[in-house]
Every structure is written in C-alpha cells, then in structure tokens.
C-alpha positions in Angstrom: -0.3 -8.2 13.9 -1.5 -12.0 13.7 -5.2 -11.9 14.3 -6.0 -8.1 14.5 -7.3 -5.9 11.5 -3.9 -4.1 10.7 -2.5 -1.7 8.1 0.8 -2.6 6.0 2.3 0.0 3.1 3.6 -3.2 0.8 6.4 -2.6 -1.9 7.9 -4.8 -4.3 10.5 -4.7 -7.5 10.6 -6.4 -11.2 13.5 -8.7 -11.1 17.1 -6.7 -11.7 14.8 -3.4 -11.1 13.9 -4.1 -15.4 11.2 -1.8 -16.5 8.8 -4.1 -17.1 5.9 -2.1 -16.1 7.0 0.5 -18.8 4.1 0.2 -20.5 0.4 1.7 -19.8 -0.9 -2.2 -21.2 1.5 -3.4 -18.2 0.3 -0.6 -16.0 -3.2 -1.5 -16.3 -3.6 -5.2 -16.0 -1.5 -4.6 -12.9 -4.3 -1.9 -11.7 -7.3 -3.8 -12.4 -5.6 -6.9 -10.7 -5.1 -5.0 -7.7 -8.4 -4.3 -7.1 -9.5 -7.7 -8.3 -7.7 -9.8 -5.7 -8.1 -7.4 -2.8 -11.8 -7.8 -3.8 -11.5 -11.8 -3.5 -8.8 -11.5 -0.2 -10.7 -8.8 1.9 -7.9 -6.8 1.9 -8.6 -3.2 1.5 -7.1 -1.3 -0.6 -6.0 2.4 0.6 -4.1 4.1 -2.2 -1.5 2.4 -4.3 1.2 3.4 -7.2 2.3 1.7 -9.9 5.9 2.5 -11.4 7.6 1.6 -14.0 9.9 -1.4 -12.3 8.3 -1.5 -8.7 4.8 -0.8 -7.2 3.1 0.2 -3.6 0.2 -0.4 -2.3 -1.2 0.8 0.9 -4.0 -2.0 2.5 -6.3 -2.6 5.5 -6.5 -6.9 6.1 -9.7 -8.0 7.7 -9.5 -9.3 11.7 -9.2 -12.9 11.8 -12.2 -13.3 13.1 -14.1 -11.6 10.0 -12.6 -14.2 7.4 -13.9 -17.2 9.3 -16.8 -16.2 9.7 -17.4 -15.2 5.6 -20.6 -16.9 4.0 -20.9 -19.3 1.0 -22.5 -16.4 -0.7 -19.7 -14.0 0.3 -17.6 -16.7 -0.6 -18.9 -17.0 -4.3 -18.6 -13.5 -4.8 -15.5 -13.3 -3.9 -14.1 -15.9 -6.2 -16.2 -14.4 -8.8 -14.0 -11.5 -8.8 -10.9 -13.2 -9.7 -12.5 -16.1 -11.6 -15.5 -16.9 -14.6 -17.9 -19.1 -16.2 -17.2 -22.8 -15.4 -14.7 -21.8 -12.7 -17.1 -20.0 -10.8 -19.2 -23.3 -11.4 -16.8 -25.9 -10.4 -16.5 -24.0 -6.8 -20.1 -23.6 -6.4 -21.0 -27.2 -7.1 -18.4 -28.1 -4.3 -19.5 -25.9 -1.9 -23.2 -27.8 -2.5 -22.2 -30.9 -1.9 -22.0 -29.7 2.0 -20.5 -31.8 4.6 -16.8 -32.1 4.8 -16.2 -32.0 1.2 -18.0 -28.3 1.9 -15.9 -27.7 4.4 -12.6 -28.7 3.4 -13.4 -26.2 0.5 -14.1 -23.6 2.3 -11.4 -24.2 4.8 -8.9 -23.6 1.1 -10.6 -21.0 0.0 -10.5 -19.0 2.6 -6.8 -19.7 3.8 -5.9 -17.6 0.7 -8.1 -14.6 2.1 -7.1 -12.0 4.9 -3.6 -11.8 5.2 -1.4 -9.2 3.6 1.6 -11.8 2.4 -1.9 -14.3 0.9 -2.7 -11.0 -1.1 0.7 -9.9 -1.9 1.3 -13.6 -3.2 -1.9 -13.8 -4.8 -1.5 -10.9 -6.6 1.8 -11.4 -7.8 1.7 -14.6 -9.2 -1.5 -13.4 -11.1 0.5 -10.8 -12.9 3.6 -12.9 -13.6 1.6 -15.5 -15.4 -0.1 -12.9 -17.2 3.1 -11.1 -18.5 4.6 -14.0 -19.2 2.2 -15.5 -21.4 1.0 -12.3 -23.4 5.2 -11.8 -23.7 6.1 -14.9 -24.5 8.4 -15.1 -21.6 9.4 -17.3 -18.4 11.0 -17.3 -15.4 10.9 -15.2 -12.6 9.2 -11.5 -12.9 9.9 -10.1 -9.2 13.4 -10.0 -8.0 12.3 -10.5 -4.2 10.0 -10.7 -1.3 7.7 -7.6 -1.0 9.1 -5.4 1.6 6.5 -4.2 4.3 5.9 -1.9 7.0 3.2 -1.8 9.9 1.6 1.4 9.9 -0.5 3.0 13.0 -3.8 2.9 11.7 -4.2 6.4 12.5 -5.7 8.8 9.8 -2.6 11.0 10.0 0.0 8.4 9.8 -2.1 7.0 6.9 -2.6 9.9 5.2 1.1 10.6 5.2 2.0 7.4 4.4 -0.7 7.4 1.5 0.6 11.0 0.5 4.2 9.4 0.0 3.1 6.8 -1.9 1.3 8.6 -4.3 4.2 11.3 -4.8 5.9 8.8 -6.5 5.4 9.5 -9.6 6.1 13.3 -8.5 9.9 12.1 -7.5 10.2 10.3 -10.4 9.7 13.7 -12.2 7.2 12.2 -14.5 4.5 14.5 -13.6 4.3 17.7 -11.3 1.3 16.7 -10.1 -0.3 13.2 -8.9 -3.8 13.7 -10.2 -1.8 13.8 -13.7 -1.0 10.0 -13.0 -3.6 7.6 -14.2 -1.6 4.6 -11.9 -1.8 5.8 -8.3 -5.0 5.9 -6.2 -5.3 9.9 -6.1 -5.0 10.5 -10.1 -7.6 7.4 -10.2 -9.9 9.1 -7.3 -9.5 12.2 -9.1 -10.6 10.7 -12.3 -13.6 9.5 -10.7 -13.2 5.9 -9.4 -15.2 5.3 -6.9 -13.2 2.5 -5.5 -10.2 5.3 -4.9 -12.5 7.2 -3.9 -13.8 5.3 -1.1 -9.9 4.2 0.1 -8.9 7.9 0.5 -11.9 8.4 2.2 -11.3 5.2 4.8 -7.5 5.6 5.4 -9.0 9.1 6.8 -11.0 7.3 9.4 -13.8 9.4 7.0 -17.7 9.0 6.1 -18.1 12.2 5.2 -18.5 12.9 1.4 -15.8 12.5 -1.1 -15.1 16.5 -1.3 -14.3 17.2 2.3 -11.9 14.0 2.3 -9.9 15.3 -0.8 -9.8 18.4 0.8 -8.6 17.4 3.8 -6.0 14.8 2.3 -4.7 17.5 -0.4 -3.2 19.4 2.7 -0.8 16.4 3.2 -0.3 16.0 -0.3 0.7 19.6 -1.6 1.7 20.8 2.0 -1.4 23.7 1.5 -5.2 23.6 0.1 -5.5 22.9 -3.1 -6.1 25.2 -6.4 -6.2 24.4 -9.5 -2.8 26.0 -10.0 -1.8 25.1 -6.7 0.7 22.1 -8.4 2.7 25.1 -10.2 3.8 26.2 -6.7 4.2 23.6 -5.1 6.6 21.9 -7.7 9.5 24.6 -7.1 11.4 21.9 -5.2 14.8 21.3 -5.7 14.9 17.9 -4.9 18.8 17.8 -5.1 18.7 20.5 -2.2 16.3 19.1 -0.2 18.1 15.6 -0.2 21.7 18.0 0.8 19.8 19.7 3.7 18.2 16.5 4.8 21.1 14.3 4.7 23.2 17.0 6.2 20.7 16.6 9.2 18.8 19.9 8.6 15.0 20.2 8.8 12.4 20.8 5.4 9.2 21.1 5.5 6.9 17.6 5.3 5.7 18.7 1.8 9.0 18.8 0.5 10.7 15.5 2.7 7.5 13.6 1.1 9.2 14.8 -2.1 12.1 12.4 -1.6 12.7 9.0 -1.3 11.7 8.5 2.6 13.3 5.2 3.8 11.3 5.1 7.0 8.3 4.5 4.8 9.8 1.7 3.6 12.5 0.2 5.6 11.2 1.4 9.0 9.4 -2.0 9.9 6.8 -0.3 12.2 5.6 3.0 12.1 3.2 4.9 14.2 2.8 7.4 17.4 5.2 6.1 20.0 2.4 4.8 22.2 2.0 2.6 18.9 5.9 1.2 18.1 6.6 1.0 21.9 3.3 -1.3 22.3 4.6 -3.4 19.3 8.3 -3.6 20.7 7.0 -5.4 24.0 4.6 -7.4 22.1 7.6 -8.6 20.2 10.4 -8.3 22.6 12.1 -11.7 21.7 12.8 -10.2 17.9 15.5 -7.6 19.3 18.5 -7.5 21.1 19.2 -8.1 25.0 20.5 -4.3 25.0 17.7 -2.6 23.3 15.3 -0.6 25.9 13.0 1.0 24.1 10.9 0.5 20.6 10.5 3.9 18.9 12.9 6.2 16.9 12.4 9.8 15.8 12.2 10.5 12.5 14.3 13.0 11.1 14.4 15.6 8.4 11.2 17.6 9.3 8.3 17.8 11.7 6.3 14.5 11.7 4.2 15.7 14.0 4.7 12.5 16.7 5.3 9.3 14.1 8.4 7.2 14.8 9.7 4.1 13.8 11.0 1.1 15.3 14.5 0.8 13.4 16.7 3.9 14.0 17.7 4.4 10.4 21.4 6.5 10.2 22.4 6.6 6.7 21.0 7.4 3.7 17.5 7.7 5.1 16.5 10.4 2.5 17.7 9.8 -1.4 
C-alpha cells in the first residue's frame, strides 16, 4: 500500500516460459543481482527461488517516509552496491556540488529506491542486459509484467508464503529437499549466508538466533521438526493424488497443499487474516464491483489456519 512499509511475494517468467535460467552461470548472476539491487533499493529481501524459466522473490519495501529521508552517505553506499570505480565517482562529485544540482540528484536517485515495481524493474533490466550481452542475443528476455500479491505481514502468513516459495524446486521434483537447492533462500541460509539467514529470521518477526528461527520455520516447511532424515518422510507425496483430492474439493494437510502449485499465492492479489483483506477491500473499494460486500475469501484445500484472499479463486486453484 502507497506510503506504508508492505510485503509483496513477486513472480515473473522468461519470455514464451524458455529455459533461460537453465544454467547454474544463469542462476547465479540472477542470485547475486538480487541481493545487489535490493541492497541499492531498500527492499528487503525475505526468501526467494530461482527456476529454470521463472523466479520468486518474497520482499519487505521501506515506508515512504524512510527513503526520503536516506543520507548522502547511505546514498553512496547504496549505489556502490550496484555500481564501481568511476561510476561510483561521477555520482559522488554530483552530490558535492550541493545546491539544486545536489538535490535534483538525489531527488533521481532515490525515485528508483523503495518501491517493489522500482526493484522488480531495476532488477530485471539488470539481468536482461547481462544475458544478452554474455549470449550474444537481443530482444526481449521476460514475457510479461511481474505478477504480485500483498501479503499480511504477519510471521505466519510469511512464513507460509516463504515455505511455498522455496518448495519450488520440491514441485519441480528436482530435489526432495530445499536445503539441496543452492537457488532458493532456505538451501542458501542452510549453506550459511548470512544474508538468508537474516531474511528467514525477519519474515518471522524474529531476533532471536539463527537456530531457533530455522527451527521454528522448518515446521512450515516439512509440516514437522526437522531431522536429518526428516526429507525421506516427508517426500512420500503423491503429488498427482494430492492435486485429485484438492481439486475434487477435499482437504490435505498444509505440508502437502504447499507441495503443489497454490494459485492463491500467486493469483490471489491480497492475502492475509481477514481483519487484513477486509481492511484493504474498503481502503480500495472503487477497484471492485457495485455488488461485492465483502473483501476476503477462504482458502481451500486444507487448514490455513485463518489466511484468505481477496479474489475467490474457483478453478484450477491447485495444479
């Protein structure tokens, strides 16, 4: 919401759904660029996953407020995360000139910070130029707008939200377990990064150490606390079954419905308690129809313990 520190779960697809990302080259330049331009936007990054024709990433923007009032040496430290050497110089000698040649360049610096489409944009474009150039290609890389949904920024919707985006690889049957996957903020917090680390940790509403987080986020991950062996039982799900029962309007547990492809997580539009999508409905009544009453919608398939969305999803919700 315009002007408030809010939480989006972002998605977005190579052009014709190509497998561009294929590679782990691809996979990592991608990676490191995510964590580059949140880094120079504010936007903080919760968990993320990168596939091999699509990625999602799970971010925190900044309150309005907190981007104005950034200072010239916040400012340079930002860019230096996205730029170097006589880049890094050109800005700094501008913003030392002071008056409004100063402030005009702050004023275009910063209206690339804050905002989750600035980042998504930012980030994009970054990557496309890269590919393009180190494969000798042109044109278009991503086949549309990013797709987003507002998420309650509530650790339990966050940390199911977070769970189902880094399952992906799990649904994708590439591994049986998520900390086998190098490209997805729990197999990177796993391996020890403490930038993962720390957005696991936040998108639990947690300062307590890095150990009782994990624990606490494994329970939404693997639907029970985690043992080493723990993926070996957990990974007896028929995903074929699950989507029949689900889409035949029967009930699963979460562990398993975060197995499949959930479409409220990415085509529900708003997703929270109902306190959360109701309050967003009246903010933005003018966006619906003259017969709707009410903002939130159940979601089906198994106990969500309380989170809705606002668009009532009938078919093919689960796939």
């Amino acid at each position: 919401m315009a002007g408030e520190s809010s939480v989006y779960h972002c998605m977005t697809r190579i052009v014709g759904g190509d497998f561009f990302l294929e590679g782990d080259r691809e996979k990592e330049v991608l990676r490191k660029q995510i964590w580059k331009v949140s880094a120079f936007c504010g936007v903080e990054v919760l968990t993320y996953c990168i596939m091999s024709n699509h990625f999602h990433v799970l971010v925190r923007t900044p309150h309005e407020d907190d981007v104005k009032e950034i200072s010239d040496k916040e400012l340079m430290r930002r860019v230096g995360c996205i730029y170097s050497g006589d880049k890094v110089d050109f800005f700094r000698s501008h913003l030392e000139l002071g008056g409004d040649v100063r402030r005009n360049f702050r004023a275009n610096l910063l209206s690339r910070m804050g905002d989750v489409s600035l980042f998504m944009k930012e980030l994009k474009q970054r990557f496309s130029i890269w590919y393009n150039r180190s494969h000798r290609r042109s044109g278009t890389l991503w086949g549309e707008r990013f797709k987003s949904v507002l998420v309650q920024d509530d650790p339990f919707a966050l940390m199911t939200i977070a769970a189902y985006i880094d399952l992906n690889p799990v649904r994708a049957g590439i591994v049986s377990d998520p900390v086998e996957y190098r490209y997805c903020g729990y197999g990177e917090a796993m391996g020890g990064s403490k930038m993962a680390r720390r957005g696991i940790a936040r998108l639990m509403g947690s300062r307590s150490s890095w150990g009782r987080s994990i624990e606490r986020y494994r329970v939404i991950v693997f639907g029970k606390g985690y043992v080493r062996d723990a993926a070996k039982t957990n990974t007896g799900v028929d995903a074929e079954k699950t989507r029949e029962i689900l889409n035949q309007g029967g009930r699963v547990s979460r562990n398993e419905a975060l197995r499949c492809r959930v479409r409220y997580f990415s085509d529900g539009a708003v997703l929270g308690s109902k306190e959360f999508v109701q309050g967003y409905f009246e903010s933005h009544r003018d966006r619906f129809g003259a017969k709707r009453r009410d903002g939130p919608r159940k979601l089906r398939g198994s106990d969500w313990e309380g989170l809705m969305c606002i668009r009532d999803l009938r078919r093919d919700v689960f796939g």
